[in-house]
N, C-alpha and C positions, 0 to 999 in steps of 0.2 A: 286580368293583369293590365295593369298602365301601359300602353304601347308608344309614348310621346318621350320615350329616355332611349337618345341614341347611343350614347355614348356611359352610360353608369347603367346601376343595377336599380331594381326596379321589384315590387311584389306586390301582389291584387290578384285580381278576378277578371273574367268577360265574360260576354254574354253578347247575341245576336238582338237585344234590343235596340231602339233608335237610341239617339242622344237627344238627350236635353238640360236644359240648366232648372231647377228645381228646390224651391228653400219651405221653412214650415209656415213660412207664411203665404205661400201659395198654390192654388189649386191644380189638380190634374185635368187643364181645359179638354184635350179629346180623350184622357182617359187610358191613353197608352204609355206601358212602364218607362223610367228614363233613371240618372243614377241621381241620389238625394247625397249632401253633405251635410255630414251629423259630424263631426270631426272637425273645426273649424280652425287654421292656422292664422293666429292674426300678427301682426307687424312688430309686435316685443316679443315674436319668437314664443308665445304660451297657445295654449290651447283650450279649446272651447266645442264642450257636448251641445249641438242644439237639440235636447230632449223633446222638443216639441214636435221636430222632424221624425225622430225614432219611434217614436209612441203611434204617430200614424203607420206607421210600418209594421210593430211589432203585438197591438194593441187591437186590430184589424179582429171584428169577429169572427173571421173564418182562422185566423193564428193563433192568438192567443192561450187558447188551448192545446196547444199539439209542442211536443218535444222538439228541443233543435238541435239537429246531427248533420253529419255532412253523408252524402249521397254520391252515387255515380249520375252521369250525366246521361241523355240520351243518346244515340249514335246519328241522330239529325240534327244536334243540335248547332253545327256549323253552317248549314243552311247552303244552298249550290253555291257550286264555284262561281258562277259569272254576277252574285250577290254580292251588294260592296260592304264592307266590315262597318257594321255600326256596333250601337252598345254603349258605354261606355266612351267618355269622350280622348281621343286620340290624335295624335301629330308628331311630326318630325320637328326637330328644330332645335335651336341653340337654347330656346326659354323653355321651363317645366310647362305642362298643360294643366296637370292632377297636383292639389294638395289638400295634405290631410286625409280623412279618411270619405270613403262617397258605397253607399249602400243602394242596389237596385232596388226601384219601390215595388216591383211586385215580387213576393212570396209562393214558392214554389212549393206545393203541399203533396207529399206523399205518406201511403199508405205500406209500413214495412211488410212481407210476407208473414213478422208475426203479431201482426194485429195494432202492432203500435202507431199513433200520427205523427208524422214528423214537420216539422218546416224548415225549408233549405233557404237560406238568405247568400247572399252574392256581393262581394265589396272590391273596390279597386281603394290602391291606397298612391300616394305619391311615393317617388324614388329618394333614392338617397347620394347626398353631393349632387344639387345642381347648385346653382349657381347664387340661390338665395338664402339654402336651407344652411344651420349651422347642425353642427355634427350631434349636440344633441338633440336637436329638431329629427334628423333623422334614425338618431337611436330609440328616441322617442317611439313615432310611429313604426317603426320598425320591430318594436316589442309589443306596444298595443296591440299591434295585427296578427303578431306570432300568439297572443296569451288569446284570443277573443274567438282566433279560427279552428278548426277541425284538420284542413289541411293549409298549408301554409308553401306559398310558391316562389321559391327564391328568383327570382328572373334576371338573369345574366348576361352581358354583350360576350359576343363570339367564341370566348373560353374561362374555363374554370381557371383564375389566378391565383396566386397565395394569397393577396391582401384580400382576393373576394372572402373569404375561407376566415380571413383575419374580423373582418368586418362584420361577419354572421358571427365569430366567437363570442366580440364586444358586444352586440346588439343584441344576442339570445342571451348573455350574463345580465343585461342593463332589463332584463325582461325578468330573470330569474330573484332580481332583486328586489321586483316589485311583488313576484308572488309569494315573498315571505311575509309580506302584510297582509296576506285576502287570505292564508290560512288553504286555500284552493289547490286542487288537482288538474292541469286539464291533459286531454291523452291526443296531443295532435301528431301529426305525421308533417313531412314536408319533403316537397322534391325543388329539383335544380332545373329549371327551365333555360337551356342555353339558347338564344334568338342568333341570327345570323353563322350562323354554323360554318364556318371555313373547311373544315377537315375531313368532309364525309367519306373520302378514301381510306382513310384511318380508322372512323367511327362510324357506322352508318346513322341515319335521322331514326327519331325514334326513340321509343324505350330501348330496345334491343342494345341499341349502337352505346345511346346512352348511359344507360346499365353497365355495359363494357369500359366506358371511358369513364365513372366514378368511383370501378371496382380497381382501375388500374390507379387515379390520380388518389382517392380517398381510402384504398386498399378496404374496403367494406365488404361483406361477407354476408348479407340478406338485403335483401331486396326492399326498396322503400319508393325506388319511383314508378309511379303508373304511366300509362297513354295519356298520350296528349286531350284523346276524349273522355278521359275521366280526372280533367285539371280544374271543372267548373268550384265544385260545393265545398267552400273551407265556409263556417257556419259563425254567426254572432249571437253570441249568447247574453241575451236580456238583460235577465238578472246579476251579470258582470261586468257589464261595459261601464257603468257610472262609479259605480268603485273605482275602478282601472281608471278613468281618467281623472276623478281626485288624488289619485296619488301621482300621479303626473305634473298634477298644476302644482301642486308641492314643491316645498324645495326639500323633503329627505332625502331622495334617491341624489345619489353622487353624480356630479355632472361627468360623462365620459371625458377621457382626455384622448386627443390624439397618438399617434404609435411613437412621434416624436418626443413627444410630455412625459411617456408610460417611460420608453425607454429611457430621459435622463433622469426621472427619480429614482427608476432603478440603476442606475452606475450610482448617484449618488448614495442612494439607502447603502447599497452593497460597501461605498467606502465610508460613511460610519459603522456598518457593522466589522468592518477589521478594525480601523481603527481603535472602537471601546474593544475589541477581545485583546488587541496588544497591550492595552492599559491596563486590562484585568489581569492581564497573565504578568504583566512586569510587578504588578501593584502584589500580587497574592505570592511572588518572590521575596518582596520587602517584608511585607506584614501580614503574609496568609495565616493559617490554621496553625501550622507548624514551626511558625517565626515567633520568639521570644519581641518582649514585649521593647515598642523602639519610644525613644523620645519623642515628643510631639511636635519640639521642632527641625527634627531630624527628621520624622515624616513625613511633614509640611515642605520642606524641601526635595525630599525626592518624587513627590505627589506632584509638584512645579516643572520637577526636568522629563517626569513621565509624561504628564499630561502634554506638555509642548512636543513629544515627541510623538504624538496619537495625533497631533493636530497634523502636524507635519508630514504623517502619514496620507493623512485626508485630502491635503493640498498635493501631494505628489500622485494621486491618482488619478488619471486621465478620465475625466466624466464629462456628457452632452449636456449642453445647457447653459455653457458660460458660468462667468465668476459668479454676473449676479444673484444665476440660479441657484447655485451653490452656496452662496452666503444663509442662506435660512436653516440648509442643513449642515452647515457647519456650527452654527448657531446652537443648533440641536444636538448635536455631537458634545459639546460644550459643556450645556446646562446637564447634558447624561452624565460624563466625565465626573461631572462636581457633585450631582447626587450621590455617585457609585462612592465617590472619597468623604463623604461621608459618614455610610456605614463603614469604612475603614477606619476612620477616628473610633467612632462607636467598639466596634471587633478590637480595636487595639487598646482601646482604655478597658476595654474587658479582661485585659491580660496583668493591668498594673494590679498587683495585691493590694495598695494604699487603696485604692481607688475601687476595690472590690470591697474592702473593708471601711467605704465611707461610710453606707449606713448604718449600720452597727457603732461606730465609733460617735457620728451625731447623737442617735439616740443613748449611748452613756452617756455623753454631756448632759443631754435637759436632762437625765432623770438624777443624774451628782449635783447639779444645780435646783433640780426643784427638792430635793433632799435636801439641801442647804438650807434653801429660800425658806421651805415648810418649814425647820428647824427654829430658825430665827424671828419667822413671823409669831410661831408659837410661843416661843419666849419673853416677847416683848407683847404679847397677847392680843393679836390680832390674827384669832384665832379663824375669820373668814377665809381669809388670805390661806392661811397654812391646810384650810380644808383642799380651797381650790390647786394646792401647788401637790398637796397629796393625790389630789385623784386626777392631775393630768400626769405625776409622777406613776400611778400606777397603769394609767392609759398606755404611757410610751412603755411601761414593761412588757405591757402584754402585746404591745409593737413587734416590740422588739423579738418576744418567743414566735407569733405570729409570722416575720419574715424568716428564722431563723429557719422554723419548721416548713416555709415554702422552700428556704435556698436547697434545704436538705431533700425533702419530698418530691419537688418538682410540680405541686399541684397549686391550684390557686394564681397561676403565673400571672393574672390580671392584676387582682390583691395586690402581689410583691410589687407589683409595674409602678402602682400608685403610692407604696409605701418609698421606693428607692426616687422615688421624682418630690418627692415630698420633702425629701433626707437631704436629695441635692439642693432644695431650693434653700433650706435653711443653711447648707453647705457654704453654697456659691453667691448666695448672696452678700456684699458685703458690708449693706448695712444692720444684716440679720448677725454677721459673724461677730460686727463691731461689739451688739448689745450683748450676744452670748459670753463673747470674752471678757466684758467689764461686770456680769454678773459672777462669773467666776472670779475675778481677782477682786471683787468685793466680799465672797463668800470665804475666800483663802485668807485675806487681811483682817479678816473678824473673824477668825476661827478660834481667840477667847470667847465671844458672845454663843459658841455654838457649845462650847466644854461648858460652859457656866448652866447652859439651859437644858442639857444632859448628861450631867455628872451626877456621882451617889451622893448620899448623904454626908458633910461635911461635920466634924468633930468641934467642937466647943473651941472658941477661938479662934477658929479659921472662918467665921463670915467676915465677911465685908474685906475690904482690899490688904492684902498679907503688909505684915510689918517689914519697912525697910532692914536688911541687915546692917548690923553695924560695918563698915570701912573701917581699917587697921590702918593709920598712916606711918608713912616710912621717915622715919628720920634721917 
């Protein structure tokens, strides 16, 4: 564990070895273990694997082969009292000492009772909030070291707080969101390491005491914290740390936000979601399921005095954050508002009969008009013409049974989708309406040209243009 955080929390490792400073580009001059930084925090706040440190660590012919689990520790491993705490580099003070992550170079190799090898590795990690780190820096590593350990040791000043509790929630989610990319299981454990203990009349030191005081504050019911001599071996696992820290240097994972930030986007989410429900509910009064079919700008206007009055609900709720903050989700509120209104236009033109009866009504038009058009071309014998106007004439009938048989059936809904947007476009367009119109009142105005090119056989005398009647004048 870091032992240089007086005042914040803190999680790692220790160990009785000496300290020393240690990078991959330098050697072990006498040969005794000290901690390496493979975890590198550089000054835009990103981070940085030096692989070339880890590799001599975990690459080591005596490791490489053997499985990495976490273990119990020795019961000497504290070393006599009157020995002064090395290991692991340490301090008091108002600056951090530890950042990133720092891995002991020697490898501790055990033999399990059932024949299997294992290798225990040993890491301290930096705290979280001092005075440099930002809050994802320290969510950061603070989930690295939760995903990569075996056991994982939350380290605490003097008492279990709620924000401490708040802060593991943030920092194990911001952890959890990274193990839905690696596809991975890991099965760690973790204890509460409280330092500076005020209450031991309350609780005594120890598991015992311990265990008592996070059965009362975290009301838990199994037992998850060990002895202090068995806090060494939370384990790094190889073949998953270079994963983990590319998706780190990423930018997918969601930058955390503070309990400030969380809390005003929740007042605010909370008053657009009343908001659009009072819309909904006032809007589906006007023009729901049940409501007869309304003017459109009858509906237009009351969609005006709703929606101002959704806004108004929005501005009269009391949310963190200020105006500013609020102006994006009111924004939002807004742009919702307008899309909801218009699936309402859509629902309410669903109800006009005219308007249900557009496409059907289109397609008799082309097909009375190209019935015309065919008619006329054929007579005057341009008989290409009158083929082409026949077999778009018969196109649109079978259009037209085609939808009729979806309105009725219900099947094909995609079909219909494209036949009724096809219907509207010649509908609503109005320089399509213009030419529909003037082919008709050209095919109405020659409707001798059309009796002449379809009429029976004429009797002796009656070709060519009928004789004037004579006029009887009046004296």
């Amino acid at each position: 564990m870091a032992r240089n955080r007086k005042d914040r929390d803190s999680w790692g490792s220790f160990t009785d070895k000496a300290t020393y400073d240690w990078s991959s580009e330098e050697e072990e001059p006498d040969g005794r273990a000290r901690p390496i930084q493979v975890l590198v925090v550089k000054d835009d706040h990103t981070f940085e694997l030096d692989e070339a440190a880890l590799s001599r660590i975990l690459l080591a012919e005596e490791v490489h082969n053997r499985e990495v689990v976490a273990i119990s520790a020795s019961e000497e491993w504290l070393g006599e009292a009157e020995e002064p705490l090395t290991g692991f580099s340490w301090r008091g003070g108002s600056e951090r000492e530890t950042t990133g992550i720092q891995i002991w170079s020697e490898v501790f190799l055990v033999d399990k009772p059932d024949g299997r090898k294992v290798a225990v590795l040993l890491m301290d990690t930096q705290g979280t909030f001092d005075s440099q780190s930002t809050l994802r820096d320290s969510a950061t590593v603070f989930a690295l070291s939760t995903m990569i350990s075996s056991m994982q040791v939350y380290n605490i000043s003097q008492n279990v707080q709620e924000d401490d509790l708040q802060h593991l929630q943030l920092f194990t989610e911001y952890g959890r969101l990274a193990m839905e990319e690696t596809f991975l299981l890991n099965h760690q454990s973790m204890i509460f390491l409280v330092r500076d203990w005020s209450f031991p009349y309350e609780f005594g030191y120890g598991q015992e005491g311990g265990m008592k005081f996070l059965e009362k504050r975290l009301k838990i019911d199994r037992e998850f914290v060990n002895n202090l001599q068995i806090l060494v071996p939370w384990l790094l696992s190889p073949k998953n740390l270079d994963a983990y820290i590319k998706i780190y240097q990423g930018e997918e994972l969601p930058h955390p936000k503070s309990m400030l930030q969380a809390t005003a986007e929740a007042n605010n989410l909370a008053a657009v979601a009343a908001a659009r429900d009072l819309y909904n509910k006032k809007m589906e009064q006007v023009c729901g399921g049940d409501r007869p079919f309304l003017a459109p700008a009858e509906l237009q206007a009351r969609h005006s005095d709703i929606r101002e009055e959704a806004l108004q609900v929005f501005r009269g709720v009391k949310k963190m954050g200020g105006e500013e903050f609020s102006r994006r989700y009111l924004l939002q509120l807004e742009g919702e508002v307008d899309e909801v209104f218009v699936q309402y236009i859509k629902h309410n033109d669903s109800k006009n009969i005219f308007h249900a009866a557009r496409t059907p009504a289109t397609l008799f038009v082309v097909i009375f008009i190209m019935y015309v058009a065919a008619g006329i071309t054929g007579f005057v014998g341009v008989d290409i013409i009158a083929s082409v106007c026949n077999m778009i004439l018969g196109l649109t009938l079978i259009t037209l049974c085609t939808w009729a048989y979806i309105r009725y059936s219900g099947e094909y809904r995609e079909l219909g989708q494209v036949i009724d947007q096809v219907a509207g476009a010649l509908w609503d367009q109005g320089s399509t309406n213009e030419a529909l119109y003037k082919l008709y009142n050209a095919a109405a105005n020659h409707g001798h040209l059309y009796h002449h090119a379809f009429s029976g056989p004429q009797a002796p005398g009656e070709e060519g243009e009928a004789p004037e009647k004579p006029t009887r004048k009046r004296n």
